[in-house]
NULUM-775297 format. One line per field, with one value per residue: x, y, z of N, C-alpha, C in turn. Coordinates in steps of 0.2 Angstrom, whole numbers, plus 5000, padded with zeros to 4 digits. Example, Ala and Ser with C-alpha at 12.3 -4.5 7.8 and 13.67 -1.06 7.14 Angstrom:
! residues 2
n_u = 5066	5064
n_v = 4972	4989
n_w = 5039	5035
ca_u = 5062	5068
ca_v = 4978	4995
ca_w = 5039	5036
c_u = 5066	5064
c_v = 4984	5000
c_w = 5039	5039
//
This chain:
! residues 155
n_u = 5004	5002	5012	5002	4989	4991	4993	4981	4971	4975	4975	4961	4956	4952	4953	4967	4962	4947	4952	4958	4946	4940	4949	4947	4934	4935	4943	4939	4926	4931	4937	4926	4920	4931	4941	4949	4962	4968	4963	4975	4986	4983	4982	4996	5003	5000	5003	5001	4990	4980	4978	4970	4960	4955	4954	4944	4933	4932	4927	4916	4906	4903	4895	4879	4870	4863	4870	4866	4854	4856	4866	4855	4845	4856	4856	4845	4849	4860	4875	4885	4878	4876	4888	4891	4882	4884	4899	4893	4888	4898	4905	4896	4895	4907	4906	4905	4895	4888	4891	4903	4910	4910	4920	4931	4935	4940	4951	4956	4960	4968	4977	4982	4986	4998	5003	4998	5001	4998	4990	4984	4974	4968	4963	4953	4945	4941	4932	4925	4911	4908	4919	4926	4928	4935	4947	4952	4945	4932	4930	4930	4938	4934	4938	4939	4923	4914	4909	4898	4890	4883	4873	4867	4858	4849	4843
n_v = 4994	5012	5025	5037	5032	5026	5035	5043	5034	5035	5048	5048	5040	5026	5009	5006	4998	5005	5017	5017	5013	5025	5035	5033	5034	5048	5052	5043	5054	5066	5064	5060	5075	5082	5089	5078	5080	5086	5076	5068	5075	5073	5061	5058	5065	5059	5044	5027	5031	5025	5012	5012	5020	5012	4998	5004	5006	4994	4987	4996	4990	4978	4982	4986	4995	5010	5022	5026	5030	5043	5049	5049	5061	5071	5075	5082	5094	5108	5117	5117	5106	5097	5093	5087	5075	5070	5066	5059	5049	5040	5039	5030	5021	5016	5007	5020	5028	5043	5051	5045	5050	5064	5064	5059	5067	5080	5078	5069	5080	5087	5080	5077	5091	5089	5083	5086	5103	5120	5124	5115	5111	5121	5120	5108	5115	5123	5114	5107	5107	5113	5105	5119	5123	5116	5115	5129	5140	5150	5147	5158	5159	5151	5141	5122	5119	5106	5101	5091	5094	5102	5096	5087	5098	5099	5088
n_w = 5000	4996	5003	5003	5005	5016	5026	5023	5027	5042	5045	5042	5051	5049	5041	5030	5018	5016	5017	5002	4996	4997	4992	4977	4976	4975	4966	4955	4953	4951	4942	4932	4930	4926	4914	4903	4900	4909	4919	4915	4921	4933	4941	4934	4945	4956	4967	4961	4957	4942	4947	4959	4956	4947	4954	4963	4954	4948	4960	4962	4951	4956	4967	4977	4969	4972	4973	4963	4962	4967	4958	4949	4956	4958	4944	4942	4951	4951	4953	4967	4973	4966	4963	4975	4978	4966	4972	4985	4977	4973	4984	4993	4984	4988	5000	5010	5023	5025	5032	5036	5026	5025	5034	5032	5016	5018	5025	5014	5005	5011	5012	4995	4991	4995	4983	4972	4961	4967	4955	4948	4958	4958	4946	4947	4956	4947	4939	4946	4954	4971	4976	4981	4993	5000	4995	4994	4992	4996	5010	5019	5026	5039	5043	5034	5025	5022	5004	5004	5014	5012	5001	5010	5018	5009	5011
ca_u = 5000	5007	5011	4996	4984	4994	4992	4974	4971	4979	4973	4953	4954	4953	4959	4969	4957	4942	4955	4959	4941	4939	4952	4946	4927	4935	4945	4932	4921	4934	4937	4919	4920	4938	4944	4955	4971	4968	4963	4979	4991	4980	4984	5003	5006	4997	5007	4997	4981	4977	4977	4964	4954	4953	4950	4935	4928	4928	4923	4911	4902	4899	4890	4874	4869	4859	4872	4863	4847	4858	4866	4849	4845	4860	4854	4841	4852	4864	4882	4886	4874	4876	4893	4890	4881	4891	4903	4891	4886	4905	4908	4891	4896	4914	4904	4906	4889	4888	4895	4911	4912	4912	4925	4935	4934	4946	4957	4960	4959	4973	4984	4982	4988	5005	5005	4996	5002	4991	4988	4981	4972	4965	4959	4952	4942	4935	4929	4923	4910	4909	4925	4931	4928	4940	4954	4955	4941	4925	4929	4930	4943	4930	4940	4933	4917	4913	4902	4892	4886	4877	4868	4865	4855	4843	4840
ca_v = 5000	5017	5031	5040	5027	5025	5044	5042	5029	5037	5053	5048	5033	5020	5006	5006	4996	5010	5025	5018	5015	5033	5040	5029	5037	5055	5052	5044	5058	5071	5061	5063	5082	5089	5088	5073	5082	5089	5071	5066	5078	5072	5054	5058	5067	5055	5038	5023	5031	5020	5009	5015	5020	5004	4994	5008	5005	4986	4986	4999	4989	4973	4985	4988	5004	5013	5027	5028	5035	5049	5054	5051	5066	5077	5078	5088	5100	5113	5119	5113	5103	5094	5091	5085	5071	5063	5063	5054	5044	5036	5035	5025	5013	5013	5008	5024	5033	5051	5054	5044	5053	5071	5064	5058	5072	5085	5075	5068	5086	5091	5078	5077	5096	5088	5080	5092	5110	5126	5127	5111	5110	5128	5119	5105	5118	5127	5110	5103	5111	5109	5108	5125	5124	5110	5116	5136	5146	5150	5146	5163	5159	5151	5131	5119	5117	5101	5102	5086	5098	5106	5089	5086	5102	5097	5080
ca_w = 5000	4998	5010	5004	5007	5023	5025	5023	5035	5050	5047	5043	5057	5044	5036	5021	5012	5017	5011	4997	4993	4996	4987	4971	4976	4976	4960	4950	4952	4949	4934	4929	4929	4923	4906	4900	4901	4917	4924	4917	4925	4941	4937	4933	4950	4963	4965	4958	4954	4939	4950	4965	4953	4942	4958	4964	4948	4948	4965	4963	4949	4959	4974	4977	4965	4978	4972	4956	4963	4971	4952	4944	4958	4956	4938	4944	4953	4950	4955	4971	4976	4961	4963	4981	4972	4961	4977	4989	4975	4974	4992	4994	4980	4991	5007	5015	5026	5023	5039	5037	5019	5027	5038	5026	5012	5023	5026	5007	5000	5012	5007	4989	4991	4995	4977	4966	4964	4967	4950	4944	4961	4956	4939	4949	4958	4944	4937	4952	4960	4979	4982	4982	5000	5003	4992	4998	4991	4996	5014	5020	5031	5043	5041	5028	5023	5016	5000	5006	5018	5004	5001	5019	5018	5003	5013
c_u = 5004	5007	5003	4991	4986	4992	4985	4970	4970	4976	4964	4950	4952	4957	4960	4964	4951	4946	4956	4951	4938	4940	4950	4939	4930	4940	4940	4928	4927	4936	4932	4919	4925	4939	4951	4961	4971	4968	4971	4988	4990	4985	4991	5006	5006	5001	5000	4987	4977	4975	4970	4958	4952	4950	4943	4932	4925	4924	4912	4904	4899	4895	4881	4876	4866	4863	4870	4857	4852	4860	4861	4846	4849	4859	4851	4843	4859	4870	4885	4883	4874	4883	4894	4887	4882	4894	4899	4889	4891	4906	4901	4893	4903	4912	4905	4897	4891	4892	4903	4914	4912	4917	4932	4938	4941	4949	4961	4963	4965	4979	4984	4985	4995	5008	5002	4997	4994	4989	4983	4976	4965	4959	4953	4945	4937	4931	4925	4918	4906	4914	4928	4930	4932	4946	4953	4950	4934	4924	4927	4934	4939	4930	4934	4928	4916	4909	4899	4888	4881	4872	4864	4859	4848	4841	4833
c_v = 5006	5022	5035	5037	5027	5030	5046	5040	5033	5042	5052	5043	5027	5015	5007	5004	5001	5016	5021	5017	5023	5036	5035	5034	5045	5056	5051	5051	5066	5072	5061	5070	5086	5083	5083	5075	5084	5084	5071	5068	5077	5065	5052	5058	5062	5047	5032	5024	5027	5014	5008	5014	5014	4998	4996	5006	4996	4982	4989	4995	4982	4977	4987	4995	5010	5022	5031	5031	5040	5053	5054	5061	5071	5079	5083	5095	5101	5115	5115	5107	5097	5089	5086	5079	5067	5061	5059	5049	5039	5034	5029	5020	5010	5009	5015	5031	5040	5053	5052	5048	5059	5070	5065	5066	5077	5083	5071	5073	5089	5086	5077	5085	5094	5086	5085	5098	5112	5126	5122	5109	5117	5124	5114	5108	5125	5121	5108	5105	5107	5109	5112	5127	5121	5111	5126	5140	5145	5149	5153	5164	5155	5142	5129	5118	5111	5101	5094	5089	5101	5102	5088	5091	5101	5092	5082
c_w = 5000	5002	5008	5006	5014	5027	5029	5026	5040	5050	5047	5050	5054	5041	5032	5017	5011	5012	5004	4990	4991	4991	4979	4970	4971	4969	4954	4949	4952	4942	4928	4927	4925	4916	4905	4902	4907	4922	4922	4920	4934	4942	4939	4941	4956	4961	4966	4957	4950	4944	4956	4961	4947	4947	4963	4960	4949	4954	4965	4958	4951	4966	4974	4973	4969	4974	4964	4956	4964	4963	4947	4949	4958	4948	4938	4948	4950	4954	4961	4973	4973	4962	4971	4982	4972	4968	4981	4983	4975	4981	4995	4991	4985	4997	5010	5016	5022	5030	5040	5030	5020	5030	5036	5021	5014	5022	5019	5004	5005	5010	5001	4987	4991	4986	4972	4969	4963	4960	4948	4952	4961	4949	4941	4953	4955	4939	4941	4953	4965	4981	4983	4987	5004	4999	4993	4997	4993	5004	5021	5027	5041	5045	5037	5029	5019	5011	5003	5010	5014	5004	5007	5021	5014	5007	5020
//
């Protein structure tokens, strides 16, 4: 397993196999959103990403779909909310409640800061939306916000 995965573990209170469920969730759906090239400067930076995200996927396709109502719903909405989503829908197919996926979320979005610059995490955050709470903007200096919070609001 790699130190991120390691990383990620220790700092959400999980095991490796949960974070790496995570961070495959949290790729996926970042991989839905941003422009090809963008993914694969994402891709390039993070060590064994093809990977994570190749075993989220194949994981994610034998799971209960349950996360399939949630992006038939984010259809229906707009900007964040929308974007809020798609991420519950991944961490649902991952195993993970709503509550360990706000746990989580923080704590990927600051380490993934170690491996992507400001710039391509800028680009990440004008494709994304929702997380321009968890990567610098929008917080108002006020600590992060999770955009699942947003969702958790409609519910």
């Amino acid at each position: 397993m790699n130190e991120l995965i390691q990383s990620l573990a220790k700092g959400a209170g999980i095991d490796a196999s949960m974070a790496q469920k995570g961070l495959g969730a949290l790729l996926s759906s970042v991989k839905e959103q941003v422009p090809a090239d963008i993914f694969s400067e994402i891709s390039t930076a993070i060590p064994d990403s093809g990977s994570i995200l190749s075993k989220f996927k194949g994981g994610a396709k034998a799971a209960v779909r349950t996360g399939d109502l949630m992006k038939m719903a984010g259809g229906l909405m707009s900007g964040e909310a929308k974007g809020a989503t798609a991420l519950l829908s991944n961490f649902s197919q991952a195993g993970f409640s709503m509550e360990s996926a706000k746990a989580f979320m923080p704590v990927a979005i600051t380490l993934l800061k170690n491996y992507l610059s400001p710039d391509l995490m800028k680009k990440i955050d004008d494709s994304v939306p929702g997380l321009s709470s968890l990567i610098g903007g929008g917080s108002g200096g006020s600590g992060p916000v999770n955009p699942l919070d947003s969702l958790n609001r409609l519910l």
